[in-house]
C-alpha positions in Angstrom: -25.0 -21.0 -41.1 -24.6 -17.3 -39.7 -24.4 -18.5 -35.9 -21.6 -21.2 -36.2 -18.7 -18.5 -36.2 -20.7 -16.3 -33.6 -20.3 -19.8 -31.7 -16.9 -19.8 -32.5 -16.2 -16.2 -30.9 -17.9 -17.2 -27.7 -16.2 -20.5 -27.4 -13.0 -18.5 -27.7 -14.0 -16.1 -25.2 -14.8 -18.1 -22.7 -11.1 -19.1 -21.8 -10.5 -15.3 -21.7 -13.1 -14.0 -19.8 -12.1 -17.2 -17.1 -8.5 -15.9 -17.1 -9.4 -12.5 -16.6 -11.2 -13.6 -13.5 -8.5 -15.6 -12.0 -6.2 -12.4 -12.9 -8.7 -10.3 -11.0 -8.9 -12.9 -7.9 -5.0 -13.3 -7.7 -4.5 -9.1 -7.8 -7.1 -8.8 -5.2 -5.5 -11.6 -3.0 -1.9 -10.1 -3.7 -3.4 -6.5 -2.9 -5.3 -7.3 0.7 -2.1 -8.7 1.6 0.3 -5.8 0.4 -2.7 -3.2 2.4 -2.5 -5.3 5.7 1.0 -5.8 5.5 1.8 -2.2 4.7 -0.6 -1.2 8.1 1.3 -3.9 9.9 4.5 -1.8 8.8 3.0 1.9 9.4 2.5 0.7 13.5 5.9 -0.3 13.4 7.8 2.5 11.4 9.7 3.6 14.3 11.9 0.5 15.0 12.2 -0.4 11.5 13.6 3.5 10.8 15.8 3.0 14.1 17.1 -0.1 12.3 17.9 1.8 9.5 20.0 4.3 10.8 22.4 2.6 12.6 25.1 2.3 9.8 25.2 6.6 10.3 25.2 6.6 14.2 27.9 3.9 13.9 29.8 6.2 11.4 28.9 9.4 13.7 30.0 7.8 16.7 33.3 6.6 15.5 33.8 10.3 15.2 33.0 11.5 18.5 29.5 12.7 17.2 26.1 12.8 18.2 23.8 10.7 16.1 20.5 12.8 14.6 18.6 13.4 12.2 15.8 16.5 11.3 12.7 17.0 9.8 13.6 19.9 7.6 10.1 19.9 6.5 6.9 19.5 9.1 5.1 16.9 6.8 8.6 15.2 6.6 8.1 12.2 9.3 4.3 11.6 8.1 6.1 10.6 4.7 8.8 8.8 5.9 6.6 6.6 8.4 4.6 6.2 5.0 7.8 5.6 3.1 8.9 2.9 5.1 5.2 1.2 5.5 5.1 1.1 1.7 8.5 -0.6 1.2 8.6 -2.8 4.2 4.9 -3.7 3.3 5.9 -4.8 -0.1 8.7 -7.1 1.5 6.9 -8.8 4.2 3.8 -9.6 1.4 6.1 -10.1 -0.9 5.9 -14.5 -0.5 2.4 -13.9 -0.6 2.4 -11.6 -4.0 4.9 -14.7 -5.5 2.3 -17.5 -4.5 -0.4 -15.3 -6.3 1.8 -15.4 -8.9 2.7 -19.0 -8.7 -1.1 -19.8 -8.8 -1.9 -17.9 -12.1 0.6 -18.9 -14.0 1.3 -22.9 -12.9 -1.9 -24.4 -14.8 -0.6 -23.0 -17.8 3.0 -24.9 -17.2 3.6 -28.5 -18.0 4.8 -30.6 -14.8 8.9 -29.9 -16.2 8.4 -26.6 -16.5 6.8 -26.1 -13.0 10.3 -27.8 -11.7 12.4 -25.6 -13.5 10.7 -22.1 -12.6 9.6 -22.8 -9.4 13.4 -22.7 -8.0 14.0 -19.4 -9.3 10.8 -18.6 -7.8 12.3 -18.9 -4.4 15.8 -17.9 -5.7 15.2 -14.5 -6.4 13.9 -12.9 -3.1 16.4 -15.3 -1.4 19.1 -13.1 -3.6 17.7 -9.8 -3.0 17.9 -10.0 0.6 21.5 -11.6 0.5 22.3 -7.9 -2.1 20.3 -5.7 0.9 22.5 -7.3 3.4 25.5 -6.7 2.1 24.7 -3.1 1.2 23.2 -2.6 4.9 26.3 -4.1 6.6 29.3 -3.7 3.6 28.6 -0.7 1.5 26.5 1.7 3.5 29.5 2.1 6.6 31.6 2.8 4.2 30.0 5.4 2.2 28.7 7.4 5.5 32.5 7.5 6.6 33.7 8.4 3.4 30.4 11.3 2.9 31.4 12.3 7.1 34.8 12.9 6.1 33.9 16.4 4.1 33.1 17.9 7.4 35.6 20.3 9.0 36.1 22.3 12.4 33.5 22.4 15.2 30.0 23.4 15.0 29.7 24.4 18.7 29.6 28.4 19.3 32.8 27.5 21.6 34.4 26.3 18.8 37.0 29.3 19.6 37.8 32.9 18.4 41.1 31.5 16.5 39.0 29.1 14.0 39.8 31.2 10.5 38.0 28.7 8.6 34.1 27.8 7.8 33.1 25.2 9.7 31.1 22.2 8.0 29.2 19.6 10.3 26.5 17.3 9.5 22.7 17.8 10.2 20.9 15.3 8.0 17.2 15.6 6.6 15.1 12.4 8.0 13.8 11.6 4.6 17.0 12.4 2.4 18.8 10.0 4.7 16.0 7.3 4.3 15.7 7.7 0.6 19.7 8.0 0.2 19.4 4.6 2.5 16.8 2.3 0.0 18.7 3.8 -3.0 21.8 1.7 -1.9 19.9 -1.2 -0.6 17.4 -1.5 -3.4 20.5 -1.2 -6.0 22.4 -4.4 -4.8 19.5 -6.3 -3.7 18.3 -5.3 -8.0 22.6 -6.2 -8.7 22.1 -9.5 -6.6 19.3 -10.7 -8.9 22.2 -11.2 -11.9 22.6 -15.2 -11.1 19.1 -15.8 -11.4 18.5 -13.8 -14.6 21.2 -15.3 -16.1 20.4 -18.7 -14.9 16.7 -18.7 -15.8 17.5 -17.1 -19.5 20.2 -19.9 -20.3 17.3 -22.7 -18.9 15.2 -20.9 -21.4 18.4 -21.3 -24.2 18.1 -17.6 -24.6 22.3 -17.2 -23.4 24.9 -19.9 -23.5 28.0 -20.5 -21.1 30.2 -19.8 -24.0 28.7 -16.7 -25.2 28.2 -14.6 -21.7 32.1 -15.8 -21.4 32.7 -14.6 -25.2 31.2 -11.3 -23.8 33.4 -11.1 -20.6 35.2 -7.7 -21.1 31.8 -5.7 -22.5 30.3 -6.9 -19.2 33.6 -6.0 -16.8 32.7 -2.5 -18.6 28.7 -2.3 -17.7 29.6 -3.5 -14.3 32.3 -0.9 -13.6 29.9 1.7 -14.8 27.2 0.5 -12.3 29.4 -0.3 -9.8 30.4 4.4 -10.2 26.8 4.9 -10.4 25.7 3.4 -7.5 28.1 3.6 -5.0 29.6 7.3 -4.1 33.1 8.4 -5.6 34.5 5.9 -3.0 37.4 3.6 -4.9 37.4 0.7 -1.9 33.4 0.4 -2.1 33.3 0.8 -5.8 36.2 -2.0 -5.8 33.9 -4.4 -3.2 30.5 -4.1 -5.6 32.6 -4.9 -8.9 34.5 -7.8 -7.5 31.2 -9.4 -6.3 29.1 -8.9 -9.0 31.9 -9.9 -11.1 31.9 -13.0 -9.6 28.4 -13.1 -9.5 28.9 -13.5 -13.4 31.5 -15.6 -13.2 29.2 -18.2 -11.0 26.3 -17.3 -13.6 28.5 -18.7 -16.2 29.1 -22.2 -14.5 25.6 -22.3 -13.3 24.5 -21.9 -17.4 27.3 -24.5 -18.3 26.0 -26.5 -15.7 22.3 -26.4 -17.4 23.6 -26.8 -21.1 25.4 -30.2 -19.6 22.3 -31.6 -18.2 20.6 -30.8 -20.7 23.1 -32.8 -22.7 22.9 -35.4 -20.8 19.2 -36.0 -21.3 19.0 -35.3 -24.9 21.6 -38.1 -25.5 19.9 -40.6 -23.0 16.7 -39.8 -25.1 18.4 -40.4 -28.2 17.9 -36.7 -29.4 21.3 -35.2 -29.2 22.9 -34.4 -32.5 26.7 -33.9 -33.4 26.1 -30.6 -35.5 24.9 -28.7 -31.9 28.0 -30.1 -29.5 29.9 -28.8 -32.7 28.2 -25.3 -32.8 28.3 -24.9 -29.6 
């Protein structure tokens, strides 16, 4: 009588121990690919960087400047090219890292539920990329004219004997510029991701269509406070990120309404749909 519960135990740790190892497979899957991706990255760190900086030689050269960059410290380009193999190695595995993802947790999803997370899935990098853009080719010329425009007088010794006043010129640290660079891009891709959050909570029947619009005003405050933190004292690119991730909420909204009417839809076709919940709601 003493072994049937030690039977028990082992029956119930069977399932364990077999998702364990399929946790353990899908890591090591996801972490070869991040590894060759990121060496991939590390042979190609110059052009990618090069990419990187042309919204400051843009801004530089607008302003009859020379476009360049130092390494204040000798170690400094060994951790940039590392920098930039770790990001852009995370990106280009990334589709790899979701399918790993996909493959753990599908067998424990029923067919309907497969349907409705894989879309957001494919959503999400789809808006991360579409928040790096815009950061890359809105936000970012922006704030390097608005940063340029502290400098004053020439920085050339024949700058002239009758200059009375401190000059002020540029001279930017390779891996202050890059990390000032991801901050802005990993922000709105990370702002860009609001649809899909809000989308895949109301398809869960965590937030409804009439209560994110009940709390419209709190969340014109939050995204005027992230819209000072993450862009510089600049009122025209602080203006640009509120208005679209305002209206990133605003879509979220319809998107959620859109859901709670299908939804609807099928509960009254199965016969389910009561009177009481079209009332609450």
């Amino acid at each position: 009588m003493s072994t049937a519960p030690q039977d028990e135990i082992d029956d119930s740790a069977a399932p364990l121990i077999e998702h364990l190892a399929e946790l353990r497979t899908r890591i090591l899957y996801a972490l070869a690919a991040f590894l060759a991706a990121m060496v991939v990255c590390y042979a190609f760190w110059q052009p990618v960087f090069n990419f990187l900086t042309q919204p400051i030689c843009h801004a530089l050269t607008a302003r009859g400047q020379q476009c360049g960059l130092y390494l204040i410290k000798l170690q400094e380009g060994f951790f940039v090219a590392i920098n930039i193999s770790f990001l852009g190695g995370f990106a280009l595995s990334f589709p790899v890292i979701g399918y790993q993802l996909w493959r753990f947790v599908a067998p424990g999803l029923y067919k309907s539920e497969k349907r409705a997370f894989l879309p957001f899935l494919v959503a999400s990098p789809v808006m991360f990329i579409a928040g790096a853009a815009f950061a890359y080719y809105v936000i970012l010329p922006m704030a390097f004219s608005f940063f340029l425009g502290f400098q004053q007088g020439p920085m050339s010794p024949d700058g002239g004997a009758a200059n009375q006043m401190a000059a002020i010129g540029f001279q930017g640290s390779v891996e202050e510029y890059l990390s000032l660079t991801m901050k802005f891009v990993i922000a709105f891709g990370i702002c860009f991701q609001l649809p899909v959050l809000l989308t895949l909570m109301g398809k869960a029947g965590l937030v409804s269509a009439a209560g994110l619009s009940s709390v419209r005003k709190y969340a014109v405050v939050v995204i005027l406070i992230v819209a000072a933190i993450v862009t510089p004292p600049d009122v025209v690119s602080q203006a640009i990120l509120f208005a679209v991730v305002y209206g990133l909420y605003e879509i979220s909204i319809q998107l959620v309404a859109r859901i709670e009417r299908r939804r609807e839809a099928q509960m009254r076709a199965d016969g389910t749909w009561e009177e009481d919940e079209e009332e609450g709601e």
